[in-house]
N, C-alpha and C positions, 0 to 999 in steps of 0.2 A: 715417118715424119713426126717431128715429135712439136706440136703447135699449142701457142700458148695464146692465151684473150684476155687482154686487160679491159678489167669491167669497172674503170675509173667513172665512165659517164652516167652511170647507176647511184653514182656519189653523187654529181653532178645537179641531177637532175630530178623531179619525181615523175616527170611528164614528160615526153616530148619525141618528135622524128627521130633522133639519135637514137632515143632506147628502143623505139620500136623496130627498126634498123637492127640493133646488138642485140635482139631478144629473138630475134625470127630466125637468125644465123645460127645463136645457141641452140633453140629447141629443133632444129635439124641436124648439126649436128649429134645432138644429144641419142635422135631418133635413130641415124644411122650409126650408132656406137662408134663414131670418129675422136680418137683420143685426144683430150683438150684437158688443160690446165690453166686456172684463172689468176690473175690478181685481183684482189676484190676487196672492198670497203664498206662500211657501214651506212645502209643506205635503208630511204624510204618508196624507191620506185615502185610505181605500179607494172612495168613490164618484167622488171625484176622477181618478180613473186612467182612469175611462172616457170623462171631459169634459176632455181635457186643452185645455188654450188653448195656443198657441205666441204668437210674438212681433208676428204680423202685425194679432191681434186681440186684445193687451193694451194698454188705453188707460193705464195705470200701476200699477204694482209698489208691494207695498208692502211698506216701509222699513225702517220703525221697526218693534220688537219687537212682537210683535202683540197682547200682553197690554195695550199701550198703543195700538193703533192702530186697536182696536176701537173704543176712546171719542171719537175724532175725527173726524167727518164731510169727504171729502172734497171738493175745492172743483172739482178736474176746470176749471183755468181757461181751457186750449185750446178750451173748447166755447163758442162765443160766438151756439149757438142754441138755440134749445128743442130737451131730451131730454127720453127716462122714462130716472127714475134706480131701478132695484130692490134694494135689499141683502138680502143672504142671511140678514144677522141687523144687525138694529135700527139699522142708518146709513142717513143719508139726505143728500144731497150739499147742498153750503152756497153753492153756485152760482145763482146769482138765474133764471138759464134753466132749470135743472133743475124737472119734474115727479115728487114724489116718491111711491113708492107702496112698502107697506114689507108683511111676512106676519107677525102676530101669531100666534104660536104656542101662547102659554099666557100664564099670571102666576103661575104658579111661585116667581118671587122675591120677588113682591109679599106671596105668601099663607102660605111656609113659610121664610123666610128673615127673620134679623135684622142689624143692624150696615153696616160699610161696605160689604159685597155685594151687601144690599138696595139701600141707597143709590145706588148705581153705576149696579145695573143698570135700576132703577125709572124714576132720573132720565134716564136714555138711551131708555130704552122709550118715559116719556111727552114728553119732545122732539120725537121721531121720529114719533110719532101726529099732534101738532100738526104737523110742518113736512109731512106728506102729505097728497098729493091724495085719493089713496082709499087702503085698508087693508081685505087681506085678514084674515080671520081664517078658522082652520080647520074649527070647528065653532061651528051656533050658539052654545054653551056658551061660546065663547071670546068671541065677539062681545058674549054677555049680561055678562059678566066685563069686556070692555073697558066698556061704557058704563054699568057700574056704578062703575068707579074712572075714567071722562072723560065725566060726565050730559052736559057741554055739547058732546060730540065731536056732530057731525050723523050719524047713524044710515043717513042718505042715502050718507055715504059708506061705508060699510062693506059687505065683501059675506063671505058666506061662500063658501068655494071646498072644498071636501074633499081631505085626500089621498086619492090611489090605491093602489093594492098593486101591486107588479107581477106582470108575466105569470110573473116567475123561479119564484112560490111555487105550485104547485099539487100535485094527487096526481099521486105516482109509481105505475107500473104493478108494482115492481116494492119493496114496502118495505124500506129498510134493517136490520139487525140489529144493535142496539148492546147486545146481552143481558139485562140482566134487564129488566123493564118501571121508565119511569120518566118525572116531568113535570118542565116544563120552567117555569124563570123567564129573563125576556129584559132585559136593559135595564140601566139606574143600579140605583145599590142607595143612593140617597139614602132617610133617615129615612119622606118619606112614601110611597115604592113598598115598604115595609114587609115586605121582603125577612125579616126575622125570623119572620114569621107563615109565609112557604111553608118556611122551615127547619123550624119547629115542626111545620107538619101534616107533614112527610115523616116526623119524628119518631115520630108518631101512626100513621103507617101502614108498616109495616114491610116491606111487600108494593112498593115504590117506589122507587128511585133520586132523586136531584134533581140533574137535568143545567140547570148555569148558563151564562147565553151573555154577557157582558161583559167590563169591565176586570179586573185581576188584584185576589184579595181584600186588604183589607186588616186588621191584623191585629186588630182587634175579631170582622171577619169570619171568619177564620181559627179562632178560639176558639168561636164560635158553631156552625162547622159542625163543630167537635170532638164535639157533641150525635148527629151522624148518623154516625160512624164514616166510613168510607170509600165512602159509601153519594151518595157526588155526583162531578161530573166538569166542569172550566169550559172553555171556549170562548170562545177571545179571537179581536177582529178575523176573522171567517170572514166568506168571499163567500155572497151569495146561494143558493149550491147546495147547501152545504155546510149551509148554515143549514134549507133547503129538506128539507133529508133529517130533520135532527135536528126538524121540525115532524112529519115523516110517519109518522117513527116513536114518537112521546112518545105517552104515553096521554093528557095534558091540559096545554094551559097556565094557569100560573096566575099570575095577573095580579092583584094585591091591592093596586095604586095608590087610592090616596086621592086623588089628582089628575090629569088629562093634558087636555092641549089635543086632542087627537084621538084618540091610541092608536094607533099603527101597528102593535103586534105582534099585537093582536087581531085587527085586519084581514088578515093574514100568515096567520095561523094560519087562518082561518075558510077563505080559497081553499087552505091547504093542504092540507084538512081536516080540522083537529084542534081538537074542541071545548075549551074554555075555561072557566075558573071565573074571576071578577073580583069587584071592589065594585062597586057600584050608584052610581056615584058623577061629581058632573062630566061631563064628554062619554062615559062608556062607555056608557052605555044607548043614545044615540044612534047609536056606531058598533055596537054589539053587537045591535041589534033584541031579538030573540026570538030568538037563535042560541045563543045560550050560559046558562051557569051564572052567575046576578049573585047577590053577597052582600047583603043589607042594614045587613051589620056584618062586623067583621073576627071571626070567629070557630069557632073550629077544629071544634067539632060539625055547623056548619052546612056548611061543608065537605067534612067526610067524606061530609056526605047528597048534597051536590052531586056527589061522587066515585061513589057507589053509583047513583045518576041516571041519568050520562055512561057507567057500565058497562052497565048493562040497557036503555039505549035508544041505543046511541051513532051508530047510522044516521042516527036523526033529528037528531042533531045534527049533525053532517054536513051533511046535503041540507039543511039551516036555514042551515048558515055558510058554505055555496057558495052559496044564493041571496041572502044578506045582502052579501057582499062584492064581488057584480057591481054595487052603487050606487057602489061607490068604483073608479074607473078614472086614470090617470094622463093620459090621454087628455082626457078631460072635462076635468080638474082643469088642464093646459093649453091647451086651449081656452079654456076660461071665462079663464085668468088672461089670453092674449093679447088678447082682446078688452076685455079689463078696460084694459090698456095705452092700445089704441089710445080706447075714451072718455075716459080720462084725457087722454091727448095733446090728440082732436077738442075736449075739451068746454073 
């Protein structure tokens, strides 16, 4: 089987689910000497640094700026036999040999986007559904979400695969001190991960810091956290350990997405130990079990109760989000996808 990985999302991104996703697939493969050839571009990823490709196993460079290079499938015309073509984010190669199998990660831009961004990237998404063989998606949620906006996709092909968390995140022996007690929000701070709401309850509870882990605010953001005085701290680009510590030591994350194809911070947090508050919302019931605090609504009373919960009982929440996040292994999640490959290929 001769399989190829486009590592377009490495261009994409320096941060984020995706790469963590395309970086844990490479370095097992890499580990089980499974022969892989990449497309690859010039990038500043932090999970890229661990999967680096050199020259003897990049099948082609990519070019063209990559704000544009996203949108064009490549055609890879040296291969004149059947491959699996996998792209990291919604390409699928235009090569009549190629078997294409693609990771649906969400619809996101389907469901809270308008204008030409919709457009773009909806129009890309569902091209790339149609021209593959099978398509993963993350969480059933995701899958029910695909074949609600593709009724006529065949359901046969679709499989769910889960992410993993990695082994990086677990309890230290040894907890950090970053001084006053404080919870943590992870991720984008786009409109629906509702980033306003964990600013507010920090607001409401004066007893709290809000330590944020993303890109640098911008200035809407900036004014909003003028509300909590000096009372937060941000966290750009950090490795795994770094990030590992700031899970071990928060009192709660909180997590008040109104949408996510999987959740990966949840899952983080739950093998780090640190119980969680969320919405009840999309895939998080599913990656969260019974381990955490789910909202039924975005709403800062119901909250605090959830906070006063997670303090009189926070053992249990614990021992709940360590045996919750042993269903998600990175392990698994590349087994099931190699074998996914090779039916694609056989079948």
């Amino acid at each position: 089987m001769d399989l190829i990985y486009d590592n377009i999302v490495f261009s994409l991104q320096q941060s984020g689910g995706i790469s963590t996703y395309w970086s844990q697939l490479i370095k097992r493969l890499q580990r089980d000497e499974v022969a892989v050839r990449f497309i690859q571009g010039v990038n500043s990823n932090v999970a890229a640094k661990e999967v680096i490709a050199n020259s003897e196993n990049i099948i082609e460079y990519i070019k063209n700026p990559v704000l544009l290079s996203r949108f064009f499938n490549p055609n890879l015309k040296s291969l004149q036999h059947p491959f699996v073509f996998h792209s990291s984010y919604n390409r699928v190669s235009s090569n009549r040999n190629a078997v294409n199998i693609i990771t649906v990660h969400d619809f996101i831009h389907e469901k809270f986007y308008d204008g030409l961004r919709k457009t773009l990237h909806s129009n890309q998404k569902k091209i790339a559904i149609k021209k593959s063989k099978k398509v993963i998606c993350v969480s059933e949620n995701t899958k029910q979400d695909l074949l609600s906006y593709y009724p006529t996709f065949n359901a046969n092909n679709v499989k769910v695969i889960y992410n993993g968390v990695s082994d990086d995140f677990h309890i230290l022996n040894a907890v950090p001190q970053f001084g006053k007690p404080y919870l943590m929000f992870i991720g984008s701070r786009q409109p629906y991960k509702n980033f306003n709401f964990a600013v507010q309850l920090v607001i409401n509870l004066k007893q709290f810091d809000l330590y944020i882990v993303g890109e640098d605010f911008s200035s809407t953001e900036k004014s909003l956290l003028r509300n909590i005085g000096g009372r937060y701290k941000l966290f750009t680009n950090i490795d795994n350990a770094q990030l590992n510590k700031l899970y071990n030591a928060a009192f709660a994350l909180i997590y008040p997405s109104s949408y996510e194809g999987f959740g990966l911070p949840i899952s983080e947090a739950m093998k780090a130990g640190l119980p969680f508050i969320a919405l009840k919302a999309s895939s998080i019931p599913e990656v969260a079990g019974n381990a955490g605090e789910l909202l039924e609504r975005i709403d800062i009373d119901a909250a605090k109760e959830a906070i006063n919960r997670i303090e009189n009982n926070r053992s249990h929440y614990i021992t709940q989000g360590l045996k919750q996040s042993d269903k998600f292994t990175w392990e698994k999640c590349y087994q099931q996808t190699l074998n996914l490959y090779y039916e694609a290929y056989n079948g």
